[in-house]
C-alpha positions in Angstrom: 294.7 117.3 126.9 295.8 119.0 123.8 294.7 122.8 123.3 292.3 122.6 119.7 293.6 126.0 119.1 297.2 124.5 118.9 298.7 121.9 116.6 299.9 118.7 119.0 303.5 119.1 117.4 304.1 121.9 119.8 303.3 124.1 123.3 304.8 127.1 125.0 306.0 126.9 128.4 306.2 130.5 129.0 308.5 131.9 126.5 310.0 128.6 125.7 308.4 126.8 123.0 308.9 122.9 123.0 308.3 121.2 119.8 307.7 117.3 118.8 310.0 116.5 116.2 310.5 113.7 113.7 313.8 114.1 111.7 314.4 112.6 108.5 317.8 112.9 107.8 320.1 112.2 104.8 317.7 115.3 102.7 319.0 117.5 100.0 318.1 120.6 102.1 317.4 121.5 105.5 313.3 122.1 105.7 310.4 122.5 107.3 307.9 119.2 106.6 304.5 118.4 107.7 302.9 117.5 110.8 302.0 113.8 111.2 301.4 111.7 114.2 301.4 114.7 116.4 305.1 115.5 114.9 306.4 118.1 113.3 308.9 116.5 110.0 312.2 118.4 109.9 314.3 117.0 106.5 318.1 117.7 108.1 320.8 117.5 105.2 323.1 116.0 107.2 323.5 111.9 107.4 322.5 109.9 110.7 326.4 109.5 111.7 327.9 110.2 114.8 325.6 112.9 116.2 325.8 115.0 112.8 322.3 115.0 112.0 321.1 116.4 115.2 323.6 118.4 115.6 323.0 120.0 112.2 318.8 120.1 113.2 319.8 122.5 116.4 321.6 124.8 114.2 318.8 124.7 111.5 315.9 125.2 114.5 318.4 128.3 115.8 318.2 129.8 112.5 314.7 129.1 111.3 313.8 130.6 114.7 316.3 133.4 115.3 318.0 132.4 118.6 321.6 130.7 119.3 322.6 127.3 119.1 322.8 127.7 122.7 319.2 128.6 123.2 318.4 124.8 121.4 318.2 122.7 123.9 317.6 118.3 123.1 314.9 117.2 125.5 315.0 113.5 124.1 316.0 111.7 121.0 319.8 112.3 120.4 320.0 108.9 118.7 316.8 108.8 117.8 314.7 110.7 114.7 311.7 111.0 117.3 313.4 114.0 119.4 311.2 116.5 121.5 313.2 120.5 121.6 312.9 123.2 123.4 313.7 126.8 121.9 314.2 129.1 124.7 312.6 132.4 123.4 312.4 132.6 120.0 312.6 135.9 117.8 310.8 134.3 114.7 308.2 131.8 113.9 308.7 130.5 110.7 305.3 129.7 109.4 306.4 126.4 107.4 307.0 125.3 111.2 303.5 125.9 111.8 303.7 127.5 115.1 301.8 130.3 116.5 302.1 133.1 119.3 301.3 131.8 122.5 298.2 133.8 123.9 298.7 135.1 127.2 296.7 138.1 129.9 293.2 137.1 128.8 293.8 136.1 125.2 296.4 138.9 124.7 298.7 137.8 122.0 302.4 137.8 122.5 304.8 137.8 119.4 308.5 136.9 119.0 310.7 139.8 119.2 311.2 140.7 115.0 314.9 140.3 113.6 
C-alpha cells in the first residue's frame, strides 16, 4: 500500500531513503526529471556503455543528496534503466527529486542534516 502523503517513486527505511528510478541516459546534463509510472526520471550524461551510466547516476545521487559515493548503494538495475537505490542518510533533499522528510515520533518531522 503506498503512503498518499508520499510520492510512489520513493520511501524511507529509517534513515535510508530508497528511490524508484528510471535513467535515461545519453543527456546533455545530469538532472532531476519527473515522476512517471511510479518512477522517478534521472537524465545521466553519460552513455549506456560498460557500466558508465550508472556509475555516473551514483555519483550524481551522492551529490544531489550530499553523501559519498559509498553511501549509494544499486539495489537492482545495473544493466537496466529501471534501477531501485538506496541513499543511506542523506544530508540534502534536492526538491527537483521530489522527496520529502520522513515523519517520524507521532508526526515529528525529521530533516537531513544541512551542508
Amino acid at each position: 500500500m503506498i503512503d498518499a502523503v508520499h510520492d510512489p517513486h520513493y520511501r524511507w527505511q529509517g534513515p535510508d531513503l530508497w528511490l524508484e528510478l528510471q535513467g535515461k541516459p545519453g543527456a546533455r546534463r545530469d538532472a532531476f526529471g519527473r515522476v512517471m509510472g511510479g518512477r522517478l526520471q534521472v537524465q545521466i550524461a553519460a552513455v549506456a556503455e560498460d557500466g558508465k551510466a550508472t556509475a555516473r547516476l551514483i555519483a550524481f545521487l551522492a551529490e544531489a543528496f550530499g553523501v559519498p559515493r559509498s553511501a549509494v548503494l544499486l539495489r537492482y538495475g545495473q544493466a537496466s534503466p529501471k534501477k531501485g537505490v538506496i541513499v543511506h542518510a542523506p544530508r540534502r533533499l534536492p526538491a527537483e527529486a521530489g522527496v520529502s522528510a520522513p515523519a517520524v515520533n507521532g508526526g515529528a518531522v525529521v530533516r537531513p542534516r544541512s551542508s
